[in-house]
Each structure stands twice: as C-alpha cells, then as structure tokens.
C-alpha positions as CSV (number, residue, x, y, z in Angstrom):
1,X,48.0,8.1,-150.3
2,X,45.5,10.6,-151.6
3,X,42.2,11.1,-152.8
4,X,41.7,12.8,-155.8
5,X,38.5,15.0,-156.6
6,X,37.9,16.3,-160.3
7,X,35.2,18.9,-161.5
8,X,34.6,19.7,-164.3
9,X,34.0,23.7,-166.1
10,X,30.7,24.3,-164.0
11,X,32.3,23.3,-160.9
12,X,30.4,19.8,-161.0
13,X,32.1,17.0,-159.4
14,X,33.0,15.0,-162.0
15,X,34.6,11.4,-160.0
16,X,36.8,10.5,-157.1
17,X,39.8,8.5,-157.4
18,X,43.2,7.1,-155.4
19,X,46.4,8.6,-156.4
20,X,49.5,8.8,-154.6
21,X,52.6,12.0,-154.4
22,X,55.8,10.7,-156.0
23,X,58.2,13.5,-155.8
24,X,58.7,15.7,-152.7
25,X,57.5,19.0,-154.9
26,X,53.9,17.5,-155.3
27,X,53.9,15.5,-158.6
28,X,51.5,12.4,-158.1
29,X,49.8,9.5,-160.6
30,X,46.6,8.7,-160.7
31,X,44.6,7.4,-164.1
32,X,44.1,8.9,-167.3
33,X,40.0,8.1,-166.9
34,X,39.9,10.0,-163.5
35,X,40.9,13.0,-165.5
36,X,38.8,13.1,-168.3
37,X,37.2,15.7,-169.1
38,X,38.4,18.1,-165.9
39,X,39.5,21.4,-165.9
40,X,40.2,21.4,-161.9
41,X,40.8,19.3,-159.0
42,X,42.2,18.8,-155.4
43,X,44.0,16.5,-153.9
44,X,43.2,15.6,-150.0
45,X,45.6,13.6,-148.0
46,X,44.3,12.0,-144.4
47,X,45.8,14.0,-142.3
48,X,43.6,16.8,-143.1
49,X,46.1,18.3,-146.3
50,X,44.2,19.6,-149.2
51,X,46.2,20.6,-152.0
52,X,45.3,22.4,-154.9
53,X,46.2,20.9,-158.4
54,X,47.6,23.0,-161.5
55,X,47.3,20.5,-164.3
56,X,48.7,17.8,-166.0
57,X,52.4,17.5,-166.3
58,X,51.6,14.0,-169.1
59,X,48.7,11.7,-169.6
60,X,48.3,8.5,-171.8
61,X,45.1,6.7,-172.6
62,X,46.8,3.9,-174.0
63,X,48.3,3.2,-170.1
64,X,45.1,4.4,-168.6
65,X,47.6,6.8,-166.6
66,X,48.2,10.4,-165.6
67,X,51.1,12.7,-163.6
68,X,49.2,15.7,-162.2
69,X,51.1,18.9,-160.6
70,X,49.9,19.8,-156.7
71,X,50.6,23.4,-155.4
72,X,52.6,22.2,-152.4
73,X,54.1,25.5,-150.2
74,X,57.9,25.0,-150.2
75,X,59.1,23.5,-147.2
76,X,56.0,21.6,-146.7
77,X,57.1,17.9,-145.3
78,X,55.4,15.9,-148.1
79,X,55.0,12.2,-147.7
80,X,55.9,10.6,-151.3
81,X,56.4,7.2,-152.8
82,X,60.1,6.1,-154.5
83,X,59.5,4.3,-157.7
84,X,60.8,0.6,-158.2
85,X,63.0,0.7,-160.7
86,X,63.6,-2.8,-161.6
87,X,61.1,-3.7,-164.0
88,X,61.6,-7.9,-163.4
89,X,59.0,-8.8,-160.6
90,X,58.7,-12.5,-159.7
91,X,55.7,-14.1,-160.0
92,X,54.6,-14.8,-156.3
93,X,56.1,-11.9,-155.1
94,X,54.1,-10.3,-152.3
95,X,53.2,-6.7,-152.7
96,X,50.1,-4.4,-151.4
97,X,47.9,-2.2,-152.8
98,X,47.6,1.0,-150.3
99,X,44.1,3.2,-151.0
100,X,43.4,6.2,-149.4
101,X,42.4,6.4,-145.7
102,X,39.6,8.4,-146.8
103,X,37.9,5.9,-148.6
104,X,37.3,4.1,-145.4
105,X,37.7,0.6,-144.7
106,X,38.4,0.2,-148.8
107,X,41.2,2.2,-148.0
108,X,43.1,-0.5,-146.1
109,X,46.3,-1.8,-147.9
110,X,45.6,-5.6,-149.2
111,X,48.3,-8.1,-149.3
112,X,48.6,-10.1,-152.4
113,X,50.8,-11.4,-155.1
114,X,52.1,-11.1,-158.5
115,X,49.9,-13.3,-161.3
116,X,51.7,-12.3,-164.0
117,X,53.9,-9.0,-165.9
118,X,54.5,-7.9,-169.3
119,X,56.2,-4.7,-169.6
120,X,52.8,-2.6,-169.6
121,X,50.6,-4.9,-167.9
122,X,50.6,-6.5,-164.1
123,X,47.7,-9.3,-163.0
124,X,47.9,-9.2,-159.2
125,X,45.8,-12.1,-157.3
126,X,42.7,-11.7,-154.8
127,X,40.1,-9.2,-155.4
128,X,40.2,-4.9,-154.6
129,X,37.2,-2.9,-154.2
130,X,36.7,-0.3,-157.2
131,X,38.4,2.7,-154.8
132,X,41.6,1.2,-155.3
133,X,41.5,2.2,-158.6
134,X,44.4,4.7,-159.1
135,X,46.1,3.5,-156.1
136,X,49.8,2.5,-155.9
137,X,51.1,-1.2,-155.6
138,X,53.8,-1.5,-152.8
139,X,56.4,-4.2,-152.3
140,X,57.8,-4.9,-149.4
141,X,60.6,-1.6,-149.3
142,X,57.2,0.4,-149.6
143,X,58.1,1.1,-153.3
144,X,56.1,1.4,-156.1
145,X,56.1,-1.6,-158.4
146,X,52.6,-0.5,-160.2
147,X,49.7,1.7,-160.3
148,X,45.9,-0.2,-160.5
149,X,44.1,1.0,-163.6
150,X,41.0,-2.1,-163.2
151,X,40.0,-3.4,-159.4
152,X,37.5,-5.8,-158.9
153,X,37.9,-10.0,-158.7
154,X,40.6,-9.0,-161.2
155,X,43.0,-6.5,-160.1
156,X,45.3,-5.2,-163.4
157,X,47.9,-2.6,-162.8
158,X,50.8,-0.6,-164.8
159,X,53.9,-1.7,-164.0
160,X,56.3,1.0,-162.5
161,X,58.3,1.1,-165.7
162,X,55.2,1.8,-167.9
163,X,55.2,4.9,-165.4
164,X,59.0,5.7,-165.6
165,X,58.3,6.1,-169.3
166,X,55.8,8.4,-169.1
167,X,57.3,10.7,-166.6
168,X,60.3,10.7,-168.6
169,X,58.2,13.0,-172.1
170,X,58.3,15.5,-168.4
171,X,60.8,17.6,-169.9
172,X,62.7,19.7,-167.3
173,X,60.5,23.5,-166.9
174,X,57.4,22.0,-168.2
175,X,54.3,23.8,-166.7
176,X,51.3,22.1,-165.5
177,X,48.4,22.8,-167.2
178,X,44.8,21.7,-167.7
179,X,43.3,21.5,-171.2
180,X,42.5,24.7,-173.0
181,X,39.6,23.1,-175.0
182,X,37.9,21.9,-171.6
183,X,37.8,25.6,-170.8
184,X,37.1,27.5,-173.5
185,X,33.7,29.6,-174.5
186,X,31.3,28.5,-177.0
187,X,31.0,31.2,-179.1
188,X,27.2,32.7,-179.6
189,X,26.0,33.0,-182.9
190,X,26.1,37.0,-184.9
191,X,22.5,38.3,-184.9
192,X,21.2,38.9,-188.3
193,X,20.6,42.6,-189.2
194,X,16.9,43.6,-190.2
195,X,15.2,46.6,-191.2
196,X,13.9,48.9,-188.3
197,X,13.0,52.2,-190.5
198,X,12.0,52.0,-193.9
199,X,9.7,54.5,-195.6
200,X,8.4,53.8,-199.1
201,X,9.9,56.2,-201.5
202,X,7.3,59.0,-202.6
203,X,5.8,59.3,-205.8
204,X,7.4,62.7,-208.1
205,X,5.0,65.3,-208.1
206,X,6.1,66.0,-212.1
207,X,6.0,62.5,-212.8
208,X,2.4,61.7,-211.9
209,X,1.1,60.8,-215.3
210,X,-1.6,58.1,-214.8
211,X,0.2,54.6,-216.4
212,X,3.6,55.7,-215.7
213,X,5.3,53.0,-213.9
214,X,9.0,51.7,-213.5
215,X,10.7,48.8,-211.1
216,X,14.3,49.3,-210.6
217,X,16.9,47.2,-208.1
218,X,19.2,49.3,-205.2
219,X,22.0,47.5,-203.2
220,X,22.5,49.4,-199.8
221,X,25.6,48.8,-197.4
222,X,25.0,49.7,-193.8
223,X,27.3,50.7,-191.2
224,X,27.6,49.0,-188.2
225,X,25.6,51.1,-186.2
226,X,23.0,50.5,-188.9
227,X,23.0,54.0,-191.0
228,X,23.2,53.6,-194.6
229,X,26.4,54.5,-196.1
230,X,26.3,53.8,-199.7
231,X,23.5,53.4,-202.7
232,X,24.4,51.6,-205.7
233,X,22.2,51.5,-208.7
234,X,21.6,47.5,-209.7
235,X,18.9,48.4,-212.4
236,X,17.3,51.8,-213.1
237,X,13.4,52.3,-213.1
238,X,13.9,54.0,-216.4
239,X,13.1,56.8,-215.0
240,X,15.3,59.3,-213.7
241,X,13.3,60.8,-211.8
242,X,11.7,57.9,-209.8
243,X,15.6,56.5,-209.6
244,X,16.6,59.8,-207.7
245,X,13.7,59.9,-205.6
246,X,14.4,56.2,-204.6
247,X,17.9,57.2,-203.6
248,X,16.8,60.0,-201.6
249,X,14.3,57.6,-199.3
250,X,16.6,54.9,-199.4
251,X,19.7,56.9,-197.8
252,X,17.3,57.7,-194.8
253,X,16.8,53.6,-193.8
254,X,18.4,51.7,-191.0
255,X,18.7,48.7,-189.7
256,X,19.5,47.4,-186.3
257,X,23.2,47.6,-185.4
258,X,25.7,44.8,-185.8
259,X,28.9,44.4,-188.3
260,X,27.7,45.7,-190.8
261,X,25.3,44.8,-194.2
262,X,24.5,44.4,-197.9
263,X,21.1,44.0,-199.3
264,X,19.9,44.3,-202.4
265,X,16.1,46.5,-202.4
266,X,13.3,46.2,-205.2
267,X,11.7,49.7,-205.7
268,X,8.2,50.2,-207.9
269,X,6.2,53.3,-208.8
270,X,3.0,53.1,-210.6
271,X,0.1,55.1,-211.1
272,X,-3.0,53.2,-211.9
C-alpha cells in the first residue's frame, strides 16, 4: 500500500491519500478527488520507497477514481496488487480494506463484509477511518475486489470491474502526463503606450498675422520602439503653412516602447 502526496503549481501540498501499485512497472489507483487540481506528486511506500509520479495515465469523476504512472527504476522488486476479475461478489463475503502503514494505526487492514454491489457501487459493513479513502479492498487471495472512494460509518467502494473499465481507455504507449492547464502561465496584460516627448508645434514666423487661427486632426503610427514612422493628414488647419509646420513637430514625438501605435492628434494655432 502507498501513500500518496499531491502539490499543487507553487509546490503547496495540496492532500494526502491511500493508493495502491497494480502493475509491476508502477501503475497504481487512487481517487479522482485526491488528484484535483495537482500538477505533481509522490508516492511513498513503508519500507522507506519514494517514487516519483509522471501523471495520469486516466481519471473519471463519475467513479471518483484515478490510474497514476510512478517512475519505478527497471528491475526494481515492486510489490503490486492482482485485480479480481470476477465482478459477482456475494453478499457476506469477507474482504479487508489494507491503508497504508504510514498512516499509522488507521493504516491497519479491517475485516469486514460485503453489504451490497451494483456494477459501479460496493457498500462494505463496519466503519473505516477517512485515510482509507483511496485504499484497496482485499478478499481473501489478497486480490482487489474494490477501491474506497467514501470511509466513515459508511464505507462505499468501486468495484474492481468499475476499475478494469477504466484501465482499459489505457491504450498501449500512452504517456503519463499531468494537466497542461494546471501548469500553464497567466499571461500579464500589454502596457498601454503613452506620450514621453511631445513639443507643441511652433507658430510660422510668415504666418503671424494677429487673428489668424486654424485646428486641424493628424493620425501618427509609432514603431515599436516608440519613433514615429508615419503622419497622415485627418483634416487640414486650412493652412498650409501651419499643416507643414505641424508635420515637422509631430515626426519628432515618441512614446514609450511596446508593439506599436495609432493615435489620432488635435493641433491649433492662433494668434490673439
């Protein structure tokens, strides 16, 4: 039997859970809520064994179970658990539920019985502390007829064939993997540009006649490093002369680096 810790992108432990290896390479089942919301973990065995795990091989929330992948070093003697693969159990029958040595005295296997099955639901009698959760139920060959998805005065389990059926969307060369959204970077927002020089355009010497005035509109596109690289004439002062001396100001702007911008400039002259 193993323990099972999760953490989540920060590194925080996230929860501790039973599980148990059923294949000799390192697969083992634990629930579906024990994984939630992880993007590592690490499986510890009592005998000292810590194992890194590489992801999920298939998960369901409707069973409340999962099939993780450990990185276990080949010829590593790895103690695993055969499923039962008759799915009729007997009501009566005795069976155990095995926890993890690490969970201390919880850990002990409990003797108990079959209450009842349906093909994706087992009701075992007597009561299982909360660690057993995730832990394997045993029948007398040390097989496993079900995995315990709710402990408590009320111990529910998934049958072994609910289990079989999941292992069996494993398709042969799947890779184990965590998922990518529970890793990936929030992206940070694109800073919006602003003006860092920009003189007022001068007044023509040769058009300084008092009550002369014109307003016209200039859209400038900036590079990326903020230098302008193109005036375009929205509406004319109606005046040449104040439009060309507009341009000449406007081309020496900038504004602070980024991707890139548009923006559309009001330019006035007038002589009171």
């Amino acid at each position: 039997m193993i323990w099972v810790t999760v953490f989540d992108a920060k590194g925080n432990l996230l929860r501790t859970q039973s599980g148990s290896f059923i294949s000799p390479d390192g697969r083992f089942v634990t629930t579906e809520r024990a994984i939630e919301g992880g993007v590592n973990a690490v499986a510890k065995t009592a005998d000292g064994g810590i194992y890194n795990v590489i992801g999920i091989l298939a998960a369901s929330k409707a069973l409340d179970l999962a099939v993780l992948q450990a990185d276990v070093k080949p010829r590593k003697l790895l103690r695993f658990l055969e499923l039962h693969k008759d799915a009729d159990l007997t009501v009566g029958t005795g069976v155990a539920v095995v926890g993890s040595a690490l969970a201390g005295n919880e850990g002990s296997a409990r003797e108990l019985t079959i209450a009842s099955q349906e093909p994706e639901h087992l009701e075992i009698t007597g009561a299982t502390p909360l660690s057993a959760v995730g832990s394997p139920v045993v029948n007398r060959d040390g097989e496993v007829v079900g995995v315990v998805t709710s402990a408590g005065e009320r111990t529910i389990a998934r049958p072994s064939a609910a289990l079989d059926t999941l292992l069996s969307r494993v398709a042969a060369g799947t890779q184990a993997n965590w998922p990518a959204t529970a890793a990936s970077a929030t992206p940070r927002a694109t800073p919006k540009p602003r003006l860092v020089y920009a003189p007022a355009p001068a007044f023509p010497a040769s058009a300084s006649v008092p009550g002369l005035s014109g307003t016209g509109r200039f859209r400038l596109s900036f590079d990326a490093q903020g230098n302008v690289t193109n005036i375009q004439l929205i509406q004319s002062t109606g005046n040449r002369l104040f439009d060309e001396s507009a341009i000449r100001t406007l081309r020496q702007w900038k504004c602070s680096p980024g991707q890139g911008w548009v923006v559309t400039v009001p330019v006035t002259f007038k002589i009171r």
